[in-house]
N, C-alpha and C positions, 0 to 999 in steps of 0.2 A: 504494500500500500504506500503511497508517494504521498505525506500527508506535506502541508505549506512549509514546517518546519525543518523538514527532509531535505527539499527545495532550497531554502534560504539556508541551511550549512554546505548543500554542493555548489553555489552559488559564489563564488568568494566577490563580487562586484557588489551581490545583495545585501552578503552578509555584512559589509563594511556600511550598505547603507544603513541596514539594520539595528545594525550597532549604534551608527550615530544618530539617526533618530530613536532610539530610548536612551541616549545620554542626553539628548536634549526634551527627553519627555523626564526623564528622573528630576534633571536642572530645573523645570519647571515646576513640579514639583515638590520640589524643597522649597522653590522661593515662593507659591503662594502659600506653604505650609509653616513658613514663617512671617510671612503675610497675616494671615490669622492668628499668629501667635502675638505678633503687635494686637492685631484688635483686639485679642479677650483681654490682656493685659489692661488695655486702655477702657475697655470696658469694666473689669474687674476694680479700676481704684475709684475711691472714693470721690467725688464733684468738687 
């Protein structure tokens, strides 16, 4: 069975794009996960 995954490791062109689109979906990630981490902060102190 030839599943996507199979594909994108005999792929080495894909795999490189692969790659860098979920280093750039993690990078994303983080930053609006510390995005949110400002707002509850800012939420959480007192007026």
């Amino acid at each position: 069975m030839n599943t996507a995954s199979n594909v994108v490791r005999s792929t080495p062109a894909a795999t490189t794009l692969f790659g860098k689109l979920r280093a750039l979906a993690l990078h994303a990630l983080n930053l609006h996960l510390q995005n949110c981490a400002v707002i509850a902060e800012a939420h959480r102190r007192p007026q």
